[in-house]
Biopython code that builds the backbone (N, CA, C, O; Angstrom):
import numpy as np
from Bio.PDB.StructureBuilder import StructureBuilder

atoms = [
    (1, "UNK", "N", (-76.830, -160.858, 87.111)),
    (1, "UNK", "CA", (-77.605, -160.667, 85.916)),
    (1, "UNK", "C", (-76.677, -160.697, 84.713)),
    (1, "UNK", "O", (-75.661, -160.041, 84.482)),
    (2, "UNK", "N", (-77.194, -161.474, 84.128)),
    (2, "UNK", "CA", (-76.708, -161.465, 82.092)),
    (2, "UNK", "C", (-76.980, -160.511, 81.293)),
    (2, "UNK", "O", (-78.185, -160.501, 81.042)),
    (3, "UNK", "N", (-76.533, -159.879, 80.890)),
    (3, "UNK", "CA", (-76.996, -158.579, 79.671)),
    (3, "UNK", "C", (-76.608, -159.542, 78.612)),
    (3, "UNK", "O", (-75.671, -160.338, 78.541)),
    (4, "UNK", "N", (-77.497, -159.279, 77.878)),
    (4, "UNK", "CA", (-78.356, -160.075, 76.505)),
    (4, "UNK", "C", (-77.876, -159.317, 75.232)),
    (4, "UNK", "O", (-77.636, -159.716, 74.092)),
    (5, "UNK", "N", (-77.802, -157.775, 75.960)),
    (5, "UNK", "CA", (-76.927, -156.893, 74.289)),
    (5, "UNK", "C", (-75.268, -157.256, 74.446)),
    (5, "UNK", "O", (-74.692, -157.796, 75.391)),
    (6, "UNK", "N", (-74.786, -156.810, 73.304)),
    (6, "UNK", "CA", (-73.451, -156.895, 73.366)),
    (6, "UNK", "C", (-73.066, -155.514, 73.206)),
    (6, "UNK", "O", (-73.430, -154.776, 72.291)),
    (7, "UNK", "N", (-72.040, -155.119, 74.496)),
    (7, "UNK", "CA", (-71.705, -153.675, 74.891)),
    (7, "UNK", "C", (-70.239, -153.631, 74.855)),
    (7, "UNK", "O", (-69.549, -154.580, 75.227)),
    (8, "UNK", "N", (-69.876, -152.788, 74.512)),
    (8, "UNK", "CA", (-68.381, -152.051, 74.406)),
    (8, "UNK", "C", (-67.809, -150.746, 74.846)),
    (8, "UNK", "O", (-68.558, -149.875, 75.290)),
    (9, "UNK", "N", (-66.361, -150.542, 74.735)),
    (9, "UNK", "CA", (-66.367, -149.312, 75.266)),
    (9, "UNK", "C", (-65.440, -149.086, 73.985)),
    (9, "UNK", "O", (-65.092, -150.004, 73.243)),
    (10, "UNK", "N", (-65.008, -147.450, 73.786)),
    (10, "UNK", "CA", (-64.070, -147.355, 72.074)),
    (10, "UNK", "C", (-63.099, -146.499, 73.319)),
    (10, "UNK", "O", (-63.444, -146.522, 74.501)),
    (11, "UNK", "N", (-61.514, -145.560, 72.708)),
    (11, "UNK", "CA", (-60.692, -145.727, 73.533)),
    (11, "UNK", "C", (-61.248, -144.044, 73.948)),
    (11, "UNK", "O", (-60.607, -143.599, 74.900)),
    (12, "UNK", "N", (-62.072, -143.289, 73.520)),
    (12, "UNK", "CA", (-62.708, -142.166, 73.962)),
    (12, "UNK", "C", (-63.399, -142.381, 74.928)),
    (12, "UNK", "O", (-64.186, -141.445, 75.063)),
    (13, "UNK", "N", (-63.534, -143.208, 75.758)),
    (13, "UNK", "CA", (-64.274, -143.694, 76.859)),
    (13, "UNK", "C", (-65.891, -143.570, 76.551)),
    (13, "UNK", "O", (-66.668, -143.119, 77.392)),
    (14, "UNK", "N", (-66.365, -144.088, 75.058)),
    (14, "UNK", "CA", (-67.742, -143.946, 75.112)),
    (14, "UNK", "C", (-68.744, -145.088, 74.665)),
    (14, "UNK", "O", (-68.790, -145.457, 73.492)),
    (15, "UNK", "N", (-69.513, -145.610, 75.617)),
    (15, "UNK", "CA", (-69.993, -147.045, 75.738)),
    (15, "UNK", "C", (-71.443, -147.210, 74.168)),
    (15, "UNK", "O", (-72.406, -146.520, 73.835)),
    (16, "UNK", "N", (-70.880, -148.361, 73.700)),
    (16, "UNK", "CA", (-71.959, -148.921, 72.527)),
    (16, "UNK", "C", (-72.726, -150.051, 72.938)),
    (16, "UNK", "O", (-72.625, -150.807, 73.903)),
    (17, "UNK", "N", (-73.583, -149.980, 71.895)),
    (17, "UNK", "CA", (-74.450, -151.265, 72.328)),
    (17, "UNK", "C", (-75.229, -151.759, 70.812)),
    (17, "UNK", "O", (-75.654, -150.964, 69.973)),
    (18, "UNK", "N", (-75.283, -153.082, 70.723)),
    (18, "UNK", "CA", (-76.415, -153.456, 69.656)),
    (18, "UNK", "C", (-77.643, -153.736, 70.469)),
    (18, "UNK", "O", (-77.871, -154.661, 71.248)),
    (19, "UNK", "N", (-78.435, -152.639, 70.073)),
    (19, "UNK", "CA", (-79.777, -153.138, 70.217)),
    (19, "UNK", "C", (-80.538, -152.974, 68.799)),
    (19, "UNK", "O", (-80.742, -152.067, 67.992)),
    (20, "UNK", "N", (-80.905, -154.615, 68.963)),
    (20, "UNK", "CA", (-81.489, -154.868, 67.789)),
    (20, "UNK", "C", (-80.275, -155.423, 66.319)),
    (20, "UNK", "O", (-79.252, -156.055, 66.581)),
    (21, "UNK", "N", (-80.567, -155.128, 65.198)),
    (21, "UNK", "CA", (-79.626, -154.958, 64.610)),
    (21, "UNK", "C", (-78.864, -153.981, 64.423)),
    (21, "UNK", "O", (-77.954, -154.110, 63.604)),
    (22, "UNK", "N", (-79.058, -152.592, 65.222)),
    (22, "UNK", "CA", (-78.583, -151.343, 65.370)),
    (22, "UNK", "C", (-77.506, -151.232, 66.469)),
    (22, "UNK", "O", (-77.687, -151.540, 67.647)),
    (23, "UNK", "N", (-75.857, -150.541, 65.704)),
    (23, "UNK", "CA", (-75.212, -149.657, 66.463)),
    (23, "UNK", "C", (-75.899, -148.925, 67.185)),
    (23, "UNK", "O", (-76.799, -148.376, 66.550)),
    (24, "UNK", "N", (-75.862, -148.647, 68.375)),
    (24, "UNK", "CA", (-76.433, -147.526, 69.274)),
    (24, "UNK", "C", (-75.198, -146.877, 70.478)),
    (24, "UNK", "O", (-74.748, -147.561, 71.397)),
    (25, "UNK", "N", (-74.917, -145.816, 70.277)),
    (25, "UNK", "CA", (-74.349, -144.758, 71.313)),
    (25, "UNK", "C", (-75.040, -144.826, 72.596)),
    (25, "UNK", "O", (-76.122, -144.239, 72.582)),
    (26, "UNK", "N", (-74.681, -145.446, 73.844)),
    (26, "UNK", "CA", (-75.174, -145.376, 74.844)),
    (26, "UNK", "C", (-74.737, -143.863, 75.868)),
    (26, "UNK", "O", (-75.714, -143.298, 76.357)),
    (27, "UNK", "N", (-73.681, -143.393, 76.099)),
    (27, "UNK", "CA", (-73.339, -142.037, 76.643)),
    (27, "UNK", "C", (-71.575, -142.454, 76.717)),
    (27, "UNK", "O", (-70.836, -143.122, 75.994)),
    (28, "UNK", "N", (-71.347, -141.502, 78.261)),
    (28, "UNK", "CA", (-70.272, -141.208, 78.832)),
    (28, "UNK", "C", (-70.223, -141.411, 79.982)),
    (28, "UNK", "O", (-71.330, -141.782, 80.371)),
    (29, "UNK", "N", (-69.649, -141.375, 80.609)),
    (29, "UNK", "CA", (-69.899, -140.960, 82.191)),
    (29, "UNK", "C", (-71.523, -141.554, 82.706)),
    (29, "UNK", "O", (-71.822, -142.228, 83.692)),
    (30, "UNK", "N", (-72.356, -141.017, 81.639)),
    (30, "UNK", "CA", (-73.374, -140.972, 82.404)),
    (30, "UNK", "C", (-73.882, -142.629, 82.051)),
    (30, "UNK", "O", (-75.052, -142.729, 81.682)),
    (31, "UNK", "N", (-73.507, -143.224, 82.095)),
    (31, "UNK", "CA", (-73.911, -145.095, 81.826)),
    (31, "UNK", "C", (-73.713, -145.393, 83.180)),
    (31, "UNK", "O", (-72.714, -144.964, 83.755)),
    (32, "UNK", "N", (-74.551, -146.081, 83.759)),
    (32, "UNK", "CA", (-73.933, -146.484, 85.241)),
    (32, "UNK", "C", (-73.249, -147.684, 84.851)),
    (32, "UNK", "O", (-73.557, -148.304, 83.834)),
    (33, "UNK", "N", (-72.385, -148.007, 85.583)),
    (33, "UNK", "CA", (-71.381, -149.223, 85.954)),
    (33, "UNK", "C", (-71.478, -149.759, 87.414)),
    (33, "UNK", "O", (-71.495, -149.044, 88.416)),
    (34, "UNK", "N", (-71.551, -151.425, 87.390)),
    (34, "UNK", "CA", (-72.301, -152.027, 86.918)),
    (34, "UNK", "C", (-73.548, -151.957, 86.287)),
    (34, "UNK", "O", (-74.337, -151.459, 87.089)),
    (35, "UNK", "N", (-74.091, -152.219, 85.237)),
    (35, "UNK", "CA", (-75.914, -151.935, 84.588)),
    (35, "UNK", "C", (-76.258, -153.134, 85.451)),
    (35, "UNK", "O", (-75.522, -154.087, 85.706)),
    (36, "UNK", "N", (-77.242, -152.968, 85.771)),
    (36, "UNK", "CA", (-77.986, -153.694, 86.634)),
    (36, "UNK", "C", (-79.902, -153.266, 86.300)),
    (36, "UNK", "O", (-80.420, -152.185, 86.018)),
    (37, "UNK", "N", (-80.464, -154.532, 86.477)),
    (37, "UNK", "CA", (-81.632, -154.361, 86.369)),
    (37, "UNK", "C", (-82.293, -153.183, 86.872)),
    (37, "UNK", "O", (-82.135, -152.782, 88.025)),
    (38, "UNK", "N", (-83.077, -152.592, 85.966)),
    (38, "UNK", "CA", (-83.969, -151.624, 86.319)),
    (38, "UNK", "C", (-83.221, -149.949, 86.190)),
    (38, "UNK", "O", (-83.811, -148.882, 86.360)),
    (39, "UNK", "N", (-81.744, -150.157, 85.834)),
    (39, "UNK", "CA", (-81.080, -148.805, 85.670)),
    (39, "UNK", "C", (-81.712, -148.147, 84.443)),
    (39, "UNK", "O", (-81.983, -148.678, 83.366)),
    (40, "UNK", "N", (-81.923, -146.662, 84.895)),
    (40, "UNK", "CA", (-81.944, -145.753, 83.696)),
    (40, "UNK", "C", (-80.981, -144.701, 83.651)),
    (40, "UNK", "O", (-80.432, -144.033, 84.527)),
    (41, "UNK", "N", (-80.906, -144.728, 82.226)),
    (41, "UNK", "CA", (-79.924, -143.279, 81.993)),
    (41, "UNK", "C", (-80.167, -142.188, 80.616)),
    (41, "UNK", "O", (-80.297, -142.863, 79.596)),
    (42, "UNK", "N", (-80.240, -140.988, 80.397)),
    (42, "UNK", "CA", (-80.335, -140.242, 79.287)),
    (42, "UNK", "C", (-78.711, -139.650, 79.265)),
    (42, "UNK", "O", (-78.154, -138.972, 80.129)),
    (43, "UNK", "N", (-78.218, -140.107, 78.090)),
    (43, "UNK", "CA", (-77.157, -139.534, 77.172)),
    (43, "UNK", "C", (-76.848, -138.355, 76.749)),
    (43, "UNK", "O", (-77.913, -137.786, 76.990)),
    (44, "UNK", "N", (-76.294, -137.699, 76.373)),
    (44, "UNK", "CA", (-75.589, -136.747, 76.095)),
    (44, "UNK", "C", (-76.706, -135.592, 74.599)),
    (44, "UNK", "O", (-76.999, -134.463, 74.207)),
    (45, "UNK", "N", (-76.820, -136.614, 74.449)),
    (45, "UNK", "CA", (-78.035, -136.657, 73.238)),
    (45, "UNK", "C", (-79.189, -136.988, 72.959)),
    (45, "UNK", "O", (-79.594, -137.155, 71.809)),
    (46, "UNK", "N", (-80.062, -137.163, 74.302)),
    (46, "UNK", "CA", (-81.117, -136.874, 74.768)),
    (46, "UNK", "C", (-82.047, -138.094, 74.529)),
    (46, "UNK", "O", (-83.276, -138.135, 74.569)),
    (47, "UNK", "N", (-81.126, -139.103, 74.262)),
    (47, "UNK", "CA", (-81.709, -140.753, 74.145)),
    (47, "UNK", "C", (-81.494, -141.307, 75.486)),
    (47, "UNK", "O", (-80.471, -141.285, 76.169)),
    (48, "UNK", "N", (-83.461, -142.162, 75.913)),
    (48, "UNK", "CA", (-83.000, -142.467, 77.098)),
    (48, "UNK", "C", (-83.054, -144.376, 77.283)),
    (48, "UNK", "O", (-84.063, -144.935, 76.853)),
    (49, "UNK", "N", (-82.064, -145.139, 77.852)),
    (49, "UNK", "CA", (-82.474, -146.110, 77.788)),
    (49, "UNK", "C", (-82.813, -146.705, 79.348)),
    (49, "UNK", "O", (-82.665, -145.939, 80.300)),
    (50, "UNK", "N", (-83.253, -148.043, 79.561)),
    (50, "UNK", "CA", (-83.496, -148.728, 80.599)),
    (50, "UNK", "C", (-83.430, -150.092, 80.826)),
    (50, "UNK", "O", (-84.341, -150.739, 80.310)),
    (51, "UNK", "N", (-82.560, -150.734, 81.488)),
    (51, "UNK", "CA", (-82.562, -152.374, 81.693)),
    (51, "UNK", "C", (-83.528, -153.106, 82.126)),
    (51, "UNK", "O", (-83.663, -153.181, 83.348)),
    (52, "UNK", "N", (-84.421, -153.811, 81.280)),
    (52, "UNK", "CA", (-85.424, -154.453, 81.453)),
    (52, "UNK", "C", (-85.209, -155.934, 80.941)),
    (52, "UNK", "O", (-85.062, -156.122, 79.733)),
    (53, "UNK", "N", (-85.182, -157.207, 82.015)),
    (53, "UNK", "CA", (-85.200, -158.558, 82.197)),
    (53, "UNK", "C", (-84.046, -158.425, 81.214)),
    (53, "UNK", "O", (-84.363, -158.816, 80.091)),
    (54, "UNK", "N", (-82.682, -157.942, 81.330)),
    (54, "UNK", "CA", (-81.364, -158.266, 81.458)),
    (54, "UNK", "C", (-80.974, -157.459, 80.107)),
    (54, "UNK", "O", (-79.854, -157.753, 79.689)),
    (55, "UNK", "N", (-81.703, -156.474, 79.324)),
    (55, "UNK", "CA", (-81.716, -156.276, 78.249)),
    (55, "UNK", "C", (-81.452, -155.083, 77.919)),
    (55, "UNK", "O", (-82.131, -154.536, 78.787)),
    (56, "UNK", "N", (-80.874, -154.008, 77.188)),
    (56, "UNK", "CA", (-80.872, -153.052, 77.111)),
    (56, "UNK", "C", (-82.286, -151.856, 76.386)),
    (56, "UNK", "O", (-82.331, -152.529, 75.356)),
    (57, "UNK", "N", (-82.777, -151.348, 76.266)),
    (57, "UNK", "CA", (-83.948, -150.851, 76.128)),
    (57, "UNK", "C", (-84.031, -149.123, 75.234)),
    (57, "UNK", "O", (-83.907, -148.217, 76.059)),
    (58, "UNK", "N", (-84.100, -148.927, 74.671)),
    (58, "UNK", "CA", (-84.405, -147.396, 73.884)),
    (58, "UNK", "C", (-85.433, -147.233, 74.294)),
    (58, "UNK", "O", (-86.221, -148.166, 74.140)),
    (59, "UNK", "N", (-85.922, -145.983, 75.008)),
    (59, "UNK", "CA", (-87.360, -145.798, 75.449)),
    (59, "UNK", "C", (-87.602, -144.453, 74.780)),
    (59, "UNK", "O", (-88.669, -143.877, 74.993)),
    (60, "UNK", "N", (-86.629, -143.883, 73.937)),
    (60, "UNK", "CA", (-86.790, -142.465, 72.957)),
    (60, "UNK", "C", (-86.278, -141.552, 73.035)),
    (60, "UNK", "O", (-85.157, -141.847, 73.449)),
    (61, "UNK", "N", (-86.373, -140.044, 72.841)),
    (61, "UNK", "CA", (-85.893, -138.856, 72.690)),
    (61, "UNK", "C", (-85.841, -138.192, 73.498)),
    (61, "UNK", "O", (-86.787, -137.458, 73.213)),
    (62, "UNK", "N", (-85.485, -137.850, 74.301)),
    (62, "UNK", "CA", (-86.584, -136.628, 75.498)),
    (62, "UNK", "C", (-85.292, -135.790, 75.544)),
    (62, "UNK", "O", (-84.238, -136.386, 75.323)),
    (63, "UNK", "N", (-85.254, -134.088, 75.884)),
    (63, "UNK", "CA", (-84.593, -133.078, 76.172)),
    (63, "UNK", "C", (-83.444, -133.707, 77.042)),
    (63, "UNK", "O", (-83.593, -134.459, 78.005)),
    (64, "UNK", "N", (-82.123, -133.188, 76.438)),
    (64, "UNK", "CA", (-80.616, -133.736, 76.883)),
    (64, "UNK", "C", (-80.732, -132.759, 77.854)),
    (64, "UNK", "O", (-81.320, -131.686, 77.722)),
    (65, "UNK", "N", (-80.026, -133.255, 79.050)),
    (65, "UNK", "CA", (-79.606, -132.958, 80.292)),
    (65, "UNK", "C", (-78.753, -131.774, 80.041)),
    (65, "UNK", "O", (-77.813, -131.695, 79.251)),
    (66, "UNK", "N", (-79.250, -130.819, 80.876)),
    (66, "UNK", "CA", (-77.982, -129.308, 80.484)),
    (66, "UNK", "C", (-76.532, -129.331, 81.393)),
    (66, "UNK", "O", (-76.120, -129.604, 82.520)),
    (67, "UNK", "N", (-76.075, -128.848, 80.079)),
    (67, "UNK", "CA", (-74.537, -129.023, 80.886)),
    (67, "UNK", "C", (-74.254, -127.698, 81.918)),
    (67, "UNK", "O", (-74.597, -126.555, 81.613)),
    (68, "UNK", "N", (-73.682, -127.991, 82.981)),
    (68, "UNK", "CA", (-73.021, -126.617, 83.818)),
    (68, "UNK", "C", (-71.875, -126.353, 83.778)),
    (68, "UNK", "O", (-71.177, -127.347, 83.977)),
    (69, "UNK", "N", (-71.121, -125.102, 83.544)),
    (69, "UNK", "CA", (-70.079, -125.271, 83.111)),
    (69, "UNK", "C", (-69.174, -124.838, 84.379)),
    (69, "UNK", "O", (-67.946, -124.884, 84.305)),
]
sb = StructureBuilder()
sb.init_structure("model")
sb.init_model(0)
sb.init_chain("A")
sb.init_seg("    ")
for serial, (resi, resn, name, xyz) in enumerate(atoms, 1):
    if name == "N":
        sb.init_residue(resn, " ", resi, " ")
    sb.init_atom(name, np.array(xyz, "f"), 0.0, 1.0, " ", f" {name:<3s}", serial, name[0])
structure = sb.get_structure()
């Protein structure tokens, strides 16, 4: 599969993405590697996205995952 956004990583180990004409913060850790069709993930900051027909996806806001310490 082709991913259609253009994704990066910065040297804090934290993955970007343009979706759309928008910078977007994808997470940490929690991005799976390889993205592969149909992956979902919620970020650090309670944005969740999903790979749909090779693409990266914002599907919205929902309550960030609690941390355990």
């Amino acid at each position: 599969m082709e991913l259609k956004n253009k994704i990066w990583m910065n040297g804090n180990l934290e993955w970007f993405a343009y979706i759309g004409e928008d910078e977007v913060y994808l997470g940490k850790r929690e991005v799976p590697t390889p993205l592969e069709e149909g992956n979902s993930w919620i970020n650090e900051l309670g944005d969740k996205f999903q790979v749909v027909d090779g693409e990266i996806k914002l599907l919205g806001r929902f309550a960030p995952p609690e941390k355990y310490w």
